[in-house]
C-alpha positions in Angstrom: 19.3 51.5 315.6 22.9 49.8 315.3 23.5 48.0 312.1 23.6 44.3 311.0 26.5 41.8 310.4 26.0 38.6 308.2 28.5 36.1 309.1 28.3 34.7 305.1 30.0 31.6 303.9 31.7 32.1 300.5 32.1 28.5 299.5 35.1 26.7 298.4 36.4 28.8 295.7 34.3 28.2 292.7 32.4 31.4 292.1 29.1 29.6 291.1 29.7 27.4 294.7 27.8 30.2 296.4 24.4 30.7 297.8 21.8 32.9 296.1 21.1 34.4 299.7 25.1 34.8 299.8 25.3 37.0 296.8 22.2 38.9 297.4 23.6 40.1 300.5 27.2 41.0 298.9 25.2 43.2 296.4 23.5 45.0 298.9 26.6 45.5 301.6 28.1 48.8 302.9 30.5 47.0 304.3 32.2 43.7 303.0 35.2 42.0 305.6 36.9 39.3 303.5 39.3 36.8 303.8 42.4 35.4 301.5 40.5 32.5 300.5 37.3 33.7 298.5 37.6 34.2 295.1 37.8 37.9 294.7 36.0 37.4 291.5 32.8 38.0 294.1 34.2 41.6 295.1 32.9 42.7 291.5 29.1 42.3 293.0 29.6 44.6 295.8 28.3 48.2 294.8 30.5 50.8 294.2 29.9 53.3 297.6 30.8 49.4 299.6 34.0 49.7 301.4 36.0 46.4 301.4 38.3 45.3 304.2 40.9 42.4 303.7 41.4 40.7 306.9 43.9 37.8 305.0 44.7 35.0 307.7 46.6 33.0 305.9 48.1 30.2 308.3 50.8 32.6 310.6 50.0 35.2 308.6 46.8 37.4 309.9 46.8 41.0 308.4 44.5 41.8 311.8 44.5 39.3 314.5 41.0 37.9 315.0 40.1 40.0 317.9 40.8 43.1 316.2 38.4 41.6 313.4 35.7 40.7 316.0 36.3 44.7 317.2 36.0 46.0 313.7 32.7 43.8 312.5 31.2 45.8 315.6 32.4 49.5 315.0 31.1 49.2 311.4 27.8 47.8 312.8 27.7 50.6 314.9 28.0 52.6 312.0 24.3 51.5 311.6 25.9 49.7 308.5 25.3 46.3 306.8 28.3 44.5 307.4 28.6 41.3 305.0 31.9 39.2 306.8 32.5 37.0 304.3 34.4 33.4 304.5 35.5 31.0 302.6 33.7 27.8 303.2 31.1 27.7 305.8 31.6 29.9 308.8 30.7 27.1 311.4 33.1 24.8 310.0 37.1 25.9 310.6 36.2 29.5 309.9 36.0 30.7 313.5 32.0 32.3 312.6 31.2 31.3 315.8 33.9 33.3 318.1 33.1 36.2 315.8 29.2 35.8 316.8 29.7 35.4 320.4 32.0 38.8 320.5 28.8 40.4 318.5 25.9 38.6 320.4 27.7 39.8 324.2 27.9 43.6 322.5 23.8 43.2 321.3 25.0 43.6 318.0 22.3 41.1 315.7 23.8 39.0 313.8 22.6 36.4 311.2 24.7 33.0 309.4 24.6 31.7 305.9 25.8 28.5 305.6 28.4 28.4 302.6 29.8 25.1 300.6 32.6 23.3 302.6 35.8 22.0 301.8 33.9 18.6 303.6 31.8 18.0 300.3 32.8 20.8 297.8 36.3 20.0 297.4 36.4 16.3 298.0 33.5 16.4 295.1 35.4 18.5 292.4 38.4 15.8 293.0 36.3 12.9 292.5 36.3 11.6 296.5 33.0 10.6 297.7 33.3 11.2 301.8 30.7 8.1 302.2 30.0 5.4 299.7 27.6 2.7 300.7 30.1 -0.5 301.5 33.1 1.7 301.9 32.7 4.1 304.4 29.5 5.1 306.3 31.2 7.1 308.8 32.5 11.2 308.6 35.4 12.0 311.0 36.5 16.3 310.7 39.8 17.1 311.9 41.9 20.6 312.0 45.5 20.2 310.9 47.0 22.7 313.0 45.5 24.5 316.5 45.2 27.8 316.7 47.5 29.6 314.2 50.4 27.1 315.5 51.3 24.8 312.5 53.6 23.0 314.8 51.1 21.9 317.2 48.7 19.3 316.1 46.6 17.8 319.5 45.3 14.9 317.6 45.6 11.3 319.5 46.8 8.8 316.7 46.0 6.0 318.7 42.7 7.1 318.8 42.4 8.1 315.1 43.9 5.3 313.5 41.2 3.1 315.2 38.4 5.2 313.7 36.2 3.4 310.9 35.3 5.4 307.6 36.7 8.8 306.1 39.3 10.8 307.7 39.3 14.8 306.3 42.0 16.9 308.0 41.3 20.7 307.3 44.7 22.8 306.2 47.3 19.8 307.4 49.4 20.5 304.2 52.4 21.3 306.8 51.8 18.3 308.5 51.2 15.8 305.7 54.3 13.7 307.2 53.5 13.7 310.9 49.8 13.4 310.5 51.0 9.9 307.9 52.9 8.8 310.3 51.5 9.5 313.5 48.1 6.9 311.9 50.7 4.2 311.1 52.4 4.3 314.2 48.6 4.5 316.4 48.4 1.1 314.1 46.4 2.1 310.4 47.7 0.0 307.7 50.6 1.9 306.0 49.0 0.8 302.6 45.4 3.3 303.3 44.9 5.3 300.7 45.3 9.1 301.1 44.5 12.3 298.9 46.0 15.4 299.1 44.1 18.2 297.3 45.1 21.9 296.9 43.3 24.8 294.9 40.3 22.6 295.3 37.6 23.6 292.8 39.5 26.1 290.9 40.9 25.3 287.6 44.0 24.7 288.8 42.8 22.6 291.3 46.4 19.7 292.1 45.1 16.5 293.3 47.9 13.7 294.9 46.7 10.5 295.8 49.0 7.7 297.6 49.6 5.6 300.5 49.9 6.6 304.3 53.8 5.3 304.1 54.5 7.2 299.9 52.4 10.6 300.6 55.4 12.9 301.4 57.1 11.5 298.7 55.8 13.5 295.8 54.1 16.7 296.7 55.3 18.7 293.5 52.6 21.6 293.1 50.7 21.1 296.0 50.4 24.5 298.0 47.9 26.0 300.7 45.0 25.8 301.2 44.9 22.0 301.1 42.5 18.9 302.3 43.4 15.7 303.1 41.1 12.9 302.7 41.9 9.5 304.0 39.9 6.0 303.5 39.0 3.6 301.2 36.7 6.4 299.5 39.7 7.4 297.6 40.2 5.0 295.1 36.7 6.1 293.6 38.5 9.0 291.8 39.7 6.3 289.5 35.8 6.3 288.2 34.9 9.4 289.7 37.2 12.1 288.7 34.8 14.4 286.6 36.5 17.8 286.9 40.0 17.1 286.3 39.0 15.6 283.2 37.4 18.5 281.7 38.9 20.3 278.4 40.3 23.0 279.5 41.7 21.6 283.3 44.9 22.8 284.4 44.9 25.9 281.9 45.4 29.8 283.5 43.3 32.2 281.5 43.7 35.9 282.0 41.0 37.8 280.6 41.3 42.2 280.3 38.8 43.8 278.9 36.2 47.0 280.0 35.6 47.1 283.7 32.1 46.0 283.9 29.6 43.0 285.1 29.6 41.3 282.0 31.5 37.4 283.4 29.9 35.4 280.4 33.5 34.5 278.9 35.0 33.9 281.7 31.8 31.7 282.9 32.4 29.7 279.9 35.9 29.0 280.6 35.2 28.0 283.7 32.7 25.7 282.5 35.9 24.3 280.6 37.6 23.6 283.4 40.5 26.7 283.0 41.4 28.7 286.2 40.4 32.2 284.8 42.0 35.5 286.1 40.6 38.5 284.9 42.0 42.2 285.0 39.8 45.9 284.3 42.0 47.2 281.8 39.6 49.8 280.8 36.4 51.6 281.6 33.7 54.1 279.6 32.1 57.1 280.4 29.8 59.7 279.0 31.4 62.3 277.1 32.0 65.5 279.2 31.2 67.7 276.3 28.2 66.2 274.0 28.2 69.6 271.9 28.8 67.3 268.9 26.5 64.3 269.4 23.5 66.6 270.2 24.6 68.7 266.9 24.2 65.3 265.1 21.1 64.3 267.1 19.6 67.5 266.0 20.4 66.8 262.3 19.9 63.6 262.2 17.2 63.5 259.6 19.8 65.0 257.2 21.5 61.5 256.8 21.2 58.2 255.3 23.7 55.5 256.9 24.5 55.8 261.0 27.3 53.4 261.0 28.3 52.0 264.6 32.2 50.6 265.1 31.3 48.9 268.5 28.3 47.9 270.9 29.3 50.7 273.2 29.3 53.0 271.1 25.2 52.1 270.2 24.4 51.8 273.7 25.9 55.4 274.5 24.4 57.1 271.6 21.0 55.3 272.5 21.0 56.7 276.0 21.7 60.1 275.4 19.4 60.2 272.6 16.2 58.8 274.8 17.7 61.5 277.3 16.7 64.3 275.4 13.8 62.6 274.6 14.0 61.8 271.0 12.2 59.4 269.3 14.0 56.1 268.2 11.7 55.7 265.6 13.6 58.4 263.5 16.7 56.1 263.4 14.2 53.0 262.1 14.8 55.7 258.6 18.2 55.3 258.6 20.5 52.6 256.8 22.1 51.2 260.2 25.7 49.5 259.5 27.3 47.6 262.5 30.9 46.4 262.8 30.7 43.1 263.9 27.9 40.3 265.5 28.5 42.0 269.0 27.4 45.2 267.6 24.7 44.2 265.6 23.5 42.4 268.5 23.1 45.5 270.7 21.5 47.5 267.8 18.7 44.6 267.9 18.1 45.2 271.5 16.3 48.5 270.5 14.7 47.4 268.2 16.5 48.5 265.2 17.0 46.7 262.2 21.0 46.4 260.2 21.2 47.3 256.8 24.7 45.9 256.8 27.2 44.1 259.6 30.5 43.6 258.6 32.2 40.5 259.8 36.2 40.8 258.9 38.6 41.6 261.9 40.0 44.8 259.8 38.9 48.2 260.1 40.2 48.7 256.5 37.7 45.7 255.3 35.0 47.6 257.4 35.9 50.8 255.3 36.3 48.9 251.6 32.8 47.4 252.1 30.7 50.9 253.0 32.6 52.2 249.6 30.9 49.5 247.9 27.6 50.7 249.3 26.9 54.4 249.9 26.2 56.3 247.1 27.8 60.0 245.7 24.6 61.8 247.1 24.1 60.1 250.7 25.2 61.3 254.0 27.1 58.8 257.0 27.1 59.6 260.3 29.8 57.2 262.3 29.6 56.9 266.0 32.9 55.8 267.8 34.3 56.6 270.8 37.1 59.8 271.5 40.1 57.6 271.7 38.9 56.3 268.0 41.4 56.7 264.8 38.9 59.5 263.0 41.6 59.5 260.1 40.7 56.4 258.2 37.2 57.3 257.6 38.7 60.0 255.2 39.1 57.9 252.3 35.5 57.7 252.4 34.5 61.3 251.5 34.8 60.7 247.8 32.6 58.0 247.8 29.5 59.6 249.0 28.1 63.6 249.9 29.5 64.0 253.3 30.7 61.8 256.3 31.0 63.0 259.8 32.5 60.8 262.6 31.3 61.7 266.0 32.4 60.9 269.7 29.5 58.8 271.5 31.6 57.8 275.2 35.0 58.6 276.2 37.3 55.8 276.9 39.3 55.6 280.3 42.3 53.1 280.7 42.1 52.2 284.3 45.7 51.9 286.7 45.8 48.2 287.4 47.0 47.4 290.8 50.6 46.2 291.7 49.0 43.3 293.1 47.4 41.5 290.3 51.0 41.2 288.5 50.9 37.2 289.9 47.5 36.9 287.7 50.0 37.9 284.6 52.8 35.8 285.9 50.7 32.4 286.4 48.7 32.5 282.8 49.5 30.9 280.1 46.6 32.3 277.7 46.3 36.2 277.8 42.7 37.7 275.8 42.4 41.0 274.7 39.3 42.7 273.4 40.5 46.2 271.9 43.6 48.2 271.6 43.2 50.3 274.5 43.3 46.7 276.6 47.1 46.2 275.2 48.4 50.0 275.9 46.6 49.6 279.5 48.4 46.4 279.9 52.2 46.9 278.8 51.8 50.4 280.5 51.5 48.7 283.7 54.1 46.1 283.2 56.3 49.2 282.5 55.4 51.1 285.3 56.0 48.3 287.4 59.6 47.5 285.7 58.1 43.9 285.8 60.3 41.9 283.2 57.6 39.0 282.9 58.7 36.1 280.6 55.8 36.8 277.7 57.2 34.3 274.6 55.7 31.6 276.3 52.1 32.6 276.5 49.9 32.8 274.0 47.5 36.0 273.1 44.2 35.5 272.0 43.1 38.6 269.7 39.1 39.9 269.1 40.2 41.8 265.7 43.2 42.2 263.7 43.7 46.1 265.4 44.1 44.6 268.4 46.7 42.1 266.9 48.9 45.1 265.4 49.0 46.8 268.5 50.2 43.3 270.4 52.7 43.2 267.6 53.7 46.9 268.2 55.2 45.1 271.5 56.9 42.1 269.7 54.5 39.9 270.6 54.4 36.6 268.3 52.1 33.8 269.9 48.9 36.0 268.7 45.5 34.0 267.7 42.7 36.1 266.1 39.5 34.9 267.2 36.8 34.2 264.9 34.0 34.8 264.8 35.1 37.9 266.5 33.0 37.4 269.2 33.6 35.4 273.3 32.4 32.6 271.3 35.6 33.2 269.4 38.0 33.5 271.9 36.3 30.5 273.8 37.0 28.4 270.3 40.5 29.5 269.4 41.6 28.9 272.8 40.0 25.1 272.8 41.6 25.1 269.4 45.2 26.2 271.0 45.0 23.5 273.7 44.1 20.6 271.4 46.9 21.6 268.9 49.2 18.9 268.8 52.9 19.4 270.2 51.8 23.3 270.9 53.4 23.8 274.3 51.2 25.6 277.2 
């Protein structure tokens, strides 16, 4: 049986602007065919074995013409794969879905469409245009601004347009702003119509220009592809309508590294903000290769009295492997349980264990001062951390109680970031980091890359005081510690940054 291709809209750009029958789909793909104007941020859903294929087609610019993309959605569906080609927008509207179905419905290949958010309503909305507006306009007229990959052609009659009652939206015109202006004054629209120009539309860093058909090319200062023009009456509604712009954190670049996972909460809650958030895998976590040690301790685990845990990783690692070898997690209810921080506490409660202590400071020092102030000469501590972990500080703590022993739960891998994502570092101006291993992953690529990125400007938002030092290692001086120490930290220090008085961004 040959395979099946979903011909997926991916909205407008927003990552929550997409259908739940859109994302189910991109979870469960072999094969995912994107384009240059989805937010990659959806990628991260795809399972690991899916192979991804970036088709671009930017405006002149295809990485593979379309007919080699129409040939390629069938080979992989003969593959007996399913093949998710995925568009930004709707594919019925601009996205060329429809040659792309044809070329699969002549070769019996079965194909199916989901209907994704349009520029038409999703952008217009984020920048505060109604398309109708009962009074004002009552009437929807779509237009391309360039024919088939020619920018330079536009087959639009002005004379007819400029007649036409209600909303004008011209799709990617941003290279004809001028002749599309003056081609409805000269087919006789009053010079003095009001036009929008919107580009980045629902992103954070969404640029919205508003003007008349005769001032429009006058000002066009950060305004870059892919844009939307929108011209009517409707458009002086953004005066009462313009909800997203107005948000706290509009018109702000956050990069976020941290562990490579599927954990988006912080930068969900940016978003929410109103920031256009970037986000890089700095680092990643695995199971230990040897576990000679953690069993040892699993085995003798009844010998201690304090299992102290540094981070939630390091719970949920020694958790698993302990259920793997089927030991019961009553045995650590026994044990004084100390956990570094709300995050780790947090995970400890989720297996239903109780904290005899959490420490709250940013300072691994602080963490060590308060278990000398607790354990007694006669008690035992385990410590779980992770094999990249500083195992010599704990050793101030063996005259303070019977033994300590600080054992490896996961290994820590610090991934390669790709060449590619250097504009994501280039374009912030609020850089987060969640551990030390983030900053060495992050200044080792900007040193393999030779990239001599202006960093005084930006400011770096901290989860610790370790991680601060190690920023500071690089002569790094903008630095915010986030507290609590927590994403609801870093989500507060950064509101705090913005509203600072005078502080420049």
């Amino acid at each position: 049986m040959i395979g099946m291709v979903y011909l997926v809209g991916a909205g407008t750009g927003a990552e929550e602007l997409i259908t739940q029958k859109a994302l189910r789909l991109i979870k469960e793909a072999d094969v995912v065919v994107y384009d240059r104007l989805i937010n990659e941020n959806l990628l991260k859903y795809c399972k690991t074995s899916c192979e991804l294929i970036n088709v671009g087609k930017a405006a002149n610019n295809h990485i593979l013409p379309q007919e080699k993309i129409n040939q390629l959605l069938f080979d992989k569906a003969v593959e007996k794969k399913l093949v998710v080609r995925l568009k930004g927008g709707d594919p019925f509207i601009f996205g060329r879905g429809s040659e792309e179905g044809i070329f699969l419905k002549e070769r019996q290949v079965y194909f199916e469409v989901v209907p994704g958010i349009s520029s038409l309503s999703g952008v217009t909305s984020y920048a505060g245009i109604p398309i109708t507006h009962r009074g004002i306009s009552n009437e929807i007229h779509v237009f391309t601004g360039h024919e088939k990959g020619d920018i330079e052609e536009l087959n639009l009659d002005f004379n007819v347009l400029s007649k036409l009652k209600g909303t004008l939206i011209f799709y990617m015109g941003l290279s004809n702003i001028k002749r599309i202006s003056q081609g409805l004054i000269s087919g006789g629209m009053d010079e003095n119509t009001p036009i929008a120009l919107i580009s980045q539309g629902t992103y954070g860093d969404q640029k919205t220009v508003t003007s008349t058909l005769l001032n429009i090319g006058l000002n066009l200062e950060g305004i870059k592809s892919p844009a939307l023009i929108v011209v009517g009456e409707v458009v002086k509604l953004r005066e009462s309508l313009n909800w997203f712009e107005s948000k706290p954190m509009f018109g702000k670049k956050i990069l976020i590294t941290r562990h490579k996972d599927k954990n988006f909460d912080l930068k969900d809650k940016l978003e929410q903000q109103g920031a256009r958030v970037y986000s890089i895998d700095t680092i990643d976590f695995k199971s230990l290769q040897d576990k000679t040690t953690l069993i040892k301790a699993f085995d003798e685990i009844d010998n201690y009295n304090y299992l102290v845990f540094n981070s939630a990783k390091g719970v949920e690692y020694f958790i698993k492997e302990f259920i793997l070898l089927k030991k019961d997690l009553r045995f650590l209810g026994k044990l004084k349980i100390v956990a570094m921080g709300e995050i780790t506490k947090n995970k400890i409660e989720e297996y239903y264990l109780s904290t005899e202590l959490v420490y709250d400071g940013s300072t691994s020092s602080g963490y060590i001062e308060l278990l000398k102030e607790k354990v007694k000469k006669e008690e035992k501590v385990l410590v779980i951390t992770s094999d990249i972990s500083e195992k010599g500080k704990y050793e101030e703590l063996k005259e303070y109680c019977a033994e300590i022993e600080v054992v490896d739960a996961y290994s820590t891998v610090t991934l390669k970031i790709s060449p590619n994502e250097i504009y994501k570092v280039e374009d912030a101006d609020i850089i987060t980091f969640h551990s030390p291993s983030a900053v060495k992953s992050f200044f080792d690529f900007l040193d393999e890359n030779k990239e001599t990125i202006n960093l005084e400007e930006k400011i770096f938002v901290t989860v610790g005081s370790t991680t601060e030092l190690q920023l500071k290692k690089r002569n790094i001086k903008n630095i915010e510690i986030a507290y609590p120490h927590n994403d609801e930290g870093v989500l507060n220090t950064i509101l705090k940054v913005i509203n600072e008085e005078g502080r420049k961004l």
